[in-house]
C-alpha positions in Angstrom: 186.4 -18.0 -145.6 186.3 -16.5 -142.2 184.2 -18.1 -139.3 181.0 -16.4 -137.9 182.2 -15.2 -134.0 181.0 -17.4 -131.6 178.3 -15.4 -129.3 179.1 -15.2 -125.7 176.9 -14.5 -122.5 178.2 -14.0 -118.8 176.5 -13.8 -115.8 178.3 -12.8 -112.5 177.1 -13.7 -109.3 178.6 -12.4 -105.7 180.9 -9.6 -105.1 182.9 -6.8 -106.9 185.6 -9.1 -107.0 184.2 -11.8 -108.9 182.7 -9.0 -111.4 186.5 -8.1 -112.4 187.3 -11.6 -113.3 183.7 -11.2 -115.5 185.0 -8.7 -116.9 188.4 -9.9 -117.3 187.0 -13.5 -118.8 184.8 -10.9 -121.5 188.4 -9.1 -122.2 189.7 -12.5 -123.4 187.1 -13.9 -125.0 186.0 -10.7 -127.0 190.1 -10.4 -128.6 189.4 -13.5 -129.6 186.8 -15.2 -131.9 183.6 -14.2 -129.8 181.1 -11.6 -129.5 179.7 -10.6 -126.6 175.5 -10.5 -126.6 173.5 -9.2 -123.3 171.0 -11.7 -123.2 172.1 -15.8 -122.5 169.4 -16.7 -125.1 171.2 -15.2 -127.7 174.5 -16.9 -127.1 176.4 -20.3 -128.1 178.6 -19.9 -124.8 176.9 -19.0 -121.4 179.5 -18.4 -118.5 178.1 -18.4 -115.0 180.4 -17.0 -113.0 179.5 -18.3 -109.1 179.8 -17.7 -105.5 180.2 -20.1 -103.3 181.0 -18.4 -99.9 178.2 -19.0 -98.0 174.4 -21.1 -98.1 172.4 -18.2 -100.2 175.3 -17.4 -102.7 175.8 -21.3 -103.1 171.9 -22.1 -103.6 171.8 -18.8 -106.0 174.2 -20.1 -107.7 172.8 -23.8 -108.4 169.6 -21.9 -109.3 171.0 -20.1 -112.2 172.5 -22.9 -113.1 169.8 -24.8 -113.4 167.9 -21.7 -115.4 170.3 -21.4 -117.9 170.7 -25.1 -118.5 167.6 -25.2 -119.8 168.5 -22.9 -122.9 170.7 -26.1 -123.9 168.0 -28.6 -123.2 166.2 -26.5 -125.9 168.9 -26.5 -128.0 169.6 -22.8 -128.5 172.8 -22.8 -126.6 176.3 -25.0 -127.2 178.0 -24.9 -124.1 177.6 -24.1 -120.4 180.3 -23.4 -118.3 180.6 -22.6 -115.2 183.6 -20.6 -113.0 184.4 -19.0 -110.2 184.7 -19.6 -106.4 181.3 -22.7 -106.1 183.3 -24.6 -109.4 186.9 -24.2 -107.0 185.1 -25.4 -104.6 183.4 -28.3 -105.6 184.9 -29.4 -109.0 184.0 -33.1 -108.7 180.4 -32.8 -106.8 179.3 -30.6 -109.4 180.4 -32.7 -112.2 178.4 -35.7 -111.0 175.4 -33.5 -110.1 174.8 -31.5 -113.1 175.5 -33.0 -116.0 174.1 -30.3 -118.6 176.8 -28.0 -117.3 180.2 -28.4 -120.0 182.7 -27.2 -118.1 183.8 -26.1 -114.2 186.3 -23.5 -113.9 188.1 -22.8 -111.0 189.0 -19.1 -110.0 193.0 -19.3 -110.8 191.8 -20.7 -114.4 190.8 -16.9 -115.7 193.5 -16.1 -117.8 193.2 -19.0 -119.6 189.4 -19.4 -120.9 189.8 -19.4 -123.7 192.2 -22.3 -124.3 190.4 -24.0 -122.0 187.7 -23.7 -124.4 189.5 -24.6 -127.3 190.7 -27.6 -125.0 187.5 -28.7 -124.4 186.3 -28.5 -128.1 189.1 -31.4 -129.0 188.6 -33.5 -125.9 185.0 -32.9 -124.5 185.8 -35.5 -121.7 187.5 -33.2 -119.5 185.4 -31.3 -118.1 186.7 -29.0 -115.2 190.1 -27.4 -114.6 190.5 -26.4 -111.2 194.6 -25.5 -109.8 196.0 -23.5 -106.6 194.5 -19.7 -107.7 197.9 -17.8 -108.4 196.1 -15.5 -110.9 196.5 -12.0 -110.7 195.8 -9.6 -113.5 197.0 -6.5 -114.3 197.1 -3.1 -116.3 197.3 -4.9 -119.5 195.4 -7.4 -119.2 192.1 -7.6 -121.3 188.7 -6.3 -119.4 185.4 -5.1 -120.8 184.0 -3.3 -118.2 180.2 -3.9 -116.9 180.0 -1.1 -114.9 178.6 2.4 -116.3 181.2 4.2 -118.3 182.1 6.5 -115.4 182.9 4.1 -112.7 184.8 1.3 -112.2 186.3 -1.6 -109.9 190.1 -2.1 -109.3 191.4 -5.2 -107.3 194.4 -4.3 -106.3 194.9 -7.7 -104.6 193.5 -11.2 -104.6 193.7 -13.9 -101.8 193.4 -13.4 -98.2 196.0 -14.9 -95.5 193.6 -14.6 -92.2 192.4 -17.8 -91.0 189.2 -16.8 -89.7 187.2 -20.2 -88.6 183.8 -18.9 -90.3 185.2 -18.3 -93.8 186.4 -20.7 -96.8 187.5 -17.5 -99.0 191.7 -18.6 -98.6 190.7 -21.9 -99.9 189.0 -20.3 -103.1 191.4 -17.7 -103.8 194.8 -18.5 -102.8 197.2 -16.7 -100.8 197.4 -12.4 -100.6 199.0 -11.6 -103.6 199.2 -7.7 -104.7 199.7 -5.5 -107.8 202.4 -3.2 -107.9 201.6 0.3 -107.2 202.5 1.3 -110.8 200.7 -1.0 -112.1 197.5 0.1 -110.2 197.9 3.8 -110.9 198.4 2.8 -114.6 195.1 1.0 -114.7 193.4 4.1 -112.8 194.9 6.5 -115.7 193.9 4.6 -118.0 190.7 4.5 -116.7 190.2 8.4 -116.0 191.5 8.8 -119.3 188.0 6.7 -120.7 186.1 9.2 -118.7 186.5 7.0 -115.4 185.2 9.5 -113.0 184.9 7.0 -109.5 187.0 4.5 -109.0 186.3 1.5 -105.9 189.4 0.2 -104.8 188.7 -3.9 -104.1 190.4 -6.6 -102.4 189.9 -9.3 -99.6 191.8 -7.5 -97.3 192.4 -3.8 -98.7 195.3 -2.6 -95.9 196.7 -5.7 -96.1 198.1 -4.8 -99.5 201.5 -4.8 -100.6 202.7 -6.2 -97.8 203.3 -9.3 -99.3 205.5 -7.9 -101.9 208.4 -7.2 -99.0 209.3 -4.0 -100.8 207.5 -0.8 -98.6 204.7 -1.4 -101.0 201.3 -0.2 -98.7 197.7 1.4 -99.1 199.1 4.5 -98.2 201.6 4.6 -100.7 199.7 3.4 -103.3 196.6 6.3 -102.8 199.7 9.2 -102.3 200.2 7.9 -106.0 196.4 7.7 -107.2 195.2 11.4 -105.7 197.5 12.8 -108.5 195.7 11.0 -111.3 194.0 13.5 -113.8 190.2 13.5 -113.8 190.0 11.3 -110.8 187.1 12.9 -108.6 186.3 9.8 -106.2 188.4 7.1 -104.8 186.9 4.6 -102.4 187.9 2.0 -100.2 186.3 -1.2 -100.2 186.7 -4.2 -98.3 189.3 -3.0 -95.1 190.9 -5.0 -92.3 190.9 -3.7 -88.8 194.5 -4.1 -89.5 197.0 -1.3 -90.4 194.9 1.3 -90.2 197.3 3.5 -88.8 197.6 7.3 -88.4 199.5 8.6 -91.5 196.7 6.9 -93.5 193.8 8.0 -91.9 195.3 11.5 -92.2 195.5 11.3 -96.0 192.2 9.7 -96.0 190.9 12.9 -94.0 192.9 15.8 -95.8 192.6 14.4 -99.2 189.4 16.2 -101.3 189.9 12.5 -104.0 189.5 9.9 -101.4 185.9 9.3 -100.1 185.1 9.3 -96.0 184.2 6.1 -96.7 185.6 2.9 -94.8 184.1 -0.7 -95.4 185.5 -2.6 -92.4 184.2 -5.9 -91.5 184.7 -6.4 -87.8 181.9 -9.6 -87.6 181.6 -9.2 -83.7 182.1 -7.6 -80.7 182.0 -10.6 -78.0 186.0 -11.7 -76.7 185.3 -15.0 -76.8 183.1 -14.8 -79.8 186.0 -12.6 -82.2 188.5 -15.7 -80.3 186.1 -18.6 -81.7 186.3 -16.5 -85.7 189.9 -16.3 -85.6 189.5 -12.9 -86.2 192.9 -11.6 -83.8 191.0 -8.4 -82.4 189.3 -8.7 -79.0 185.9 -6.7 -78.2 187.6 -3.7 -77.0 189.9 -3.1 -79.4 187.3 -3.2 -81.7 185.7 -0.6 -79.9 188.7 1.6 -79.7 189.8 1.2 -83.7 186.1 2.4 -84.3 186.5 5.3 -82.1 190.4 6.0 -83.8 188.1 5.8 -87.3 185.7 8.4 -86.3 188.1 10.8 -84.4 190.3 11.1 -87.5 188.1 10.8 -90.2 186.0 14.0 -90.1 182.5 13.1 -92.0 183.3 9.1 -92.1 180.7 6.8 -93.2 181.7 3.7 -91.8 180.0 0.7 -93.1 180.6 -2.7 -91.9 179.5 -6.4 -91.7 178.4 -8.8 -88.7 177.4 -12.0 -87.6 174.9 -13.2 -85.7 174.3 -16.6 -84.3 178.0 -17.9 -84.5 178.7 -21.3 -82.5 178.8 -20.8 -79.1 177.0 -16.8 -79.3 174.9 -16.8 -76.0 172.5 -14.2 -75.4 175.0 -12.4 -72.8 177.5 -12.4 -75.9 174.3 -11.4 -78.7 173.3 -8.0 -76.4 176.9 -7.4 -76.7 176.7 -6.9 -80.3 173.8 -4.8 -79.6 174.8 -2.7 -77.9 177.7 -2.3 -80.2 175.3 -1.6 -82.9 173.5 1.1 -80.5 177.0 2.7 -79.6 178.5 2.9 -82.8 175.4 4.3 -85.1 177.0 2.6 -88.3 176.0 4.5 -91.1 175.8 1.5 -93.7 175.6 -2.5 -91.7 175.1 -5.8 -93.8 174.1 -8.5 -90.6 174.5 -12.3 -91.9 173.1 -15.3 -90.1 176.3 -17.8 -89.4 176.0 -21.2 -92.1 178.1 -24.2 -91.4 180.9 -23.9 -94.2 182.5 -27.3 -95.4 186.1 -27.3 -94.6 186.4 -24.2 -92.4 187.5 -24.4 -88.4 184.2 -23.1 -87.2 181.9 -25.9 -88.8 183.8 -28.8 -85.8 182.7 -26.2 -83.1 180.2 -27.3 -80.5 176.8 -25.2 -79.5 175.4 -24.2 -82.9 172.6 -21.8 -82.3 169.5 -23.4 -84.1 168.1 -21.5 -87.2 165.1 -20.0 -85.4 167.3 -18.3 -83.0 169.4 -16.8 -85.4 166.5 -15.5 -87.5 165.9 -14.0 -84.0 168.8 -12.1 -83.6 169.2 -11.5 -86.9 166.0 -9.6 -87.4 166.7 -7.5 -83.8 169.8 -6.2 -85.2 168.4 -5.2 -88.7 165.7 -3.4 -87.2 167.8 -1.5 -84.6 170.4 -0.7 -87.9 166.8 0.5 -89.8 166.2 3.0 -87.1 169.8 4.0 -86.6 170.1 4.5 -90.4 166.8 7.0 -90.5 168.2 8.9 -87.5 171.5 9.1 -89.4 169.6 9.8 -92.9 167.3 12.6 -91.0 170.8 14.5 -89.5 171.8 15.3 -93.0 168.3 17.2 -94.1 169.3 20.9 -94.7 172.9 19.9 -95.2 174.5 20.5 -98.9 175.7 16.9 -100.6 178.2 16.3 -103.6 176.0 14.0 -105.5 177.3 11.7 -108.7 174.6 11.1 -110.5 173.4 7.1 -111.5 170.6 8.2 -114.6 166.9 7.8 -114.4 165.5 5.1 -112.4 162.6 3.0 -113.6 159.9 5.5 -112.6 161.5 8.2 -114.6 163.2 10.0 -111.5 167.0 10.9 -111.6 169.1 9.9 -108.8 172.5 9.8 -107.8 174.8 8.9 -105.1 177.2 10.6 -102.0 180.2 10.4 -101.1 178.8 8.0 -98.5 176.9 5.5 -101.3 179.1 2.9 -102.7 177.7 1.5 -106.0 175.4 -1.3 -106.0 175.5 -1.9 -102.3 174.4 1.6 -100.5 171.2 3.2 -100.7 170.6 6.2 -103.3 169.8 10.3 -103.1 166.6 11.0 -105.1 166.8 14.4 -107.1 163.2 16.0 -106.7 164.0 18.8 -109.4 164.8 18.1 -113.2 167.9 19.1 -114.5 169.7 18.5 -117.8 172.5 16.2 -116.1 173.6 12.5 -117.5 175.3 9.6 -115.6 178.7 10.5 -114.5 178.0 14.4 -113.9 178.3 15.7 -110.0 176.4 18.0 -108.6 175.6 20.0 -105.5 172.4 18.7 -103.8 170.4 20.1 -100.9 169.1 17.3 -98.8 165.1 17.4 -98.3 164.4 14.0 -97.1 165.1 10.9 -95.1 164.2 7.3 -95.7 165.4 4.7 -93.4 168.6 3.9 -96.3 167.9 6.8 -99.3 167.9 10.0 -99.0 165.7 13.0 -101.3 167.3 16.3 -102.4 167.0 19.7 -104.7 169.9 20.4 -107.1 171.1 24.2 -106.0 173.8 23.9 -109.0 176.3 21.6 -111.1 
């Protein structure tokens, strides 16, 4: 007599990054005996997948953790485990602190969850398994996407080799490791073949790749390959390093009608002595000059990037800096985090911690500078015609869709003011009308 499938929930927290191993763990667990369910109240198995990079992602984290466990303590679901970068992290705190979870996972553990599951049904003592992340998948390994049907997320590389003193990411992920361009470019076929129409190329460090493998393998190589994939419309890169971005690839990024002008490029800070203190290997001005290289040969470039405020040591001389940074270099899309003291990392044994209330400060002066900045931006495309994939109805009823310039999930949206008979995944040509201070409103002229 064959088994009932055991029912199986996950819920991924953090980046893009961690949502491939989601997906990856479904891929497993689905060619084997369980069924995937969308809601954790309907499952015997509930897999958190956390993030445990800074304060907010940790304490999100906890909190779902302590949601879910109460589906257990109600006796509707079996076993709750929990995986990802917060269980590599802290393996044996955990454990002693939350009792109702089953099992901690670490991120190199992936590719085997589901023997670690049938482990843990013969010895239920053991209850995390947490090595040196060497995991890298692949074209053929298992995945059931999350995403909609016409977009996707392709790490190309896991691990990160910078030693920046703010961030504990090398510690929960291992060393760079990269696919092989074939195997990449297989994935992306396969992909475009499934009606994959945008594809967001993810990594820690996205130039760095290949360059581990010692064998000519770089970005550039590997997106000469992907622009000659069939029914590939948009390929994006996610996740840069001021690193390597050197002429012959901002070229193809320019000339190519596949890749997006879009460039996510983290550069944290402007200040010399501040970029010293991270670790980061790029003074202020050459900062300056790799975003002036970006614009120059890039034509249309939406540059989005990430900075910190209040960092150890950030005086007010160093903070203006960064303002006028900001001001200078009218970033179209700009995430601003407020520096947390990390366990384990070089910058937590630094000395002159700004207190909380004075990053809130700075934090909020920078957001509201990027708020205006992004309406002034937003306002200079009214009248101009966009390429616009289109996302579905939103919960209001109104269709929208996103630029070249909108990366899912993260970026803002372009609200279509006149009905059409378009689904999720068609393009079409939109004429803006409107600017908000991140979304943008627009008429369909044609598909």
């Amino acid at each position: 007599m064959t088994q009932p499938k055991q029912k199986f929930n996950i819920i991924s927290l953090g980046c893009a990054r961690n949502l491939v191993d989601s997906e990856v763990m479904s891929g497993l667990l689905a060619q084997d005996h369980y069924e995937m369910v969308q809601e954790p109240a309907e499952a015997d198995v509930v897999l958190i997948n956390t993030c445990g990079f800074i304060d907010a992602a940790k304490a999100e984290s906890i909190d779902t953790i302590v949601e879910i466990s109460r589906l257990k303590q109600e006796g509707t679901l079996r076993k709750l485990v929990v995986a990802g970068c917060l269980s590599q992290r802290y393996p044996q705190e955990l454990a002693t602190e939350l009792p109702e979870v089953d099992l901690f996972i670490g991120t190199g553990e992936i590719p085997r969850i589901v023997n670690i599951l049938r482990e843990h049904e013969r010895n239920q003592s053991r209850r995390h398994y947490v090595g040196i992340p060497e995991y890298l998948y692949d074209h053929v390994t298992p995945r059931l996407r999350s995403t909609p049907s016409y977009t996707a997320f392709v790490k190309v590389s896991e691990g990160c080799d910078h030693k920046c003193a703010f961030c504990i990411i090398p510690k929960l992920r291992g060393p760079h490791r990269s696919r092989s361009i074939e195997s990449v470019v297989k994935e992306a076929t396969m992909l475009a073949q499934s009606g994959v129409k945008e594809i967001n190329l993810i990594a820690q460090d996205l130039t760095a790749y290949g360059r581990d493998r010692k064998d000519g393998t770089t970005l550039y190589g590997l997106l000469k390959e992907l622009v000659h994939v069939p029914d590939l419309v948009w390929i994006r890169l996610l996740y840069a390093y001021p690193n390597f971005l050197d002429s012959p690839l901002l070229d193809l990024i320019d000339k190519s009608e596949k890749i997006c002008k879009y460039i996510d490029i983290p550069f944290q800070h402007v200040s010399a002595g501040i970029l010293k203190s991270m670790r980061r290997g790029k003074s202020g001005s050459a900062v300056q000059a790799t975003v002036e290289k970006l614009r120059e040969s890039i034509s249309g470039l939406t540059l989005r990037s990430s900075l910190i405020v209040g960092f150890p040591g950030e005086t007010e001389e160093d903070f203006q800096a960064l303002l006028d940074f900001v001001e200078r270099t009218r970033f179209e899309r700009l995430g601003v985090f407020k520096y947390s003291i990390e366990d384990g990392t070089a910058a937590a044994n630094l000395a002159d911690h700004v207190d909380e209330e004075e990053k809130e400060r700075r934090w909020q002066e920078v957001m509201d500078l990027q708020a205006s900045i992004s309406r002034n931006n937003n306002e200079a495309l009214i009248g101009s015609i966009q390429r616009v994939i289109i996302d579905g109805i939103d919960e209001t009823g109104q269709l929208i869709g996103r630029t070249q310039g909108h990366a899912p999930e993260v970026d803002g949206a372009v609200y279509l003011q006149n009905p059409a008979s378009l689904g999720s995944g068609d393009f079409a040509d939109v004429k803006i009308t409107e600017a908000l201070e991140y979304d943008l409103s627009g008429e369909i002229q044609h598909v």
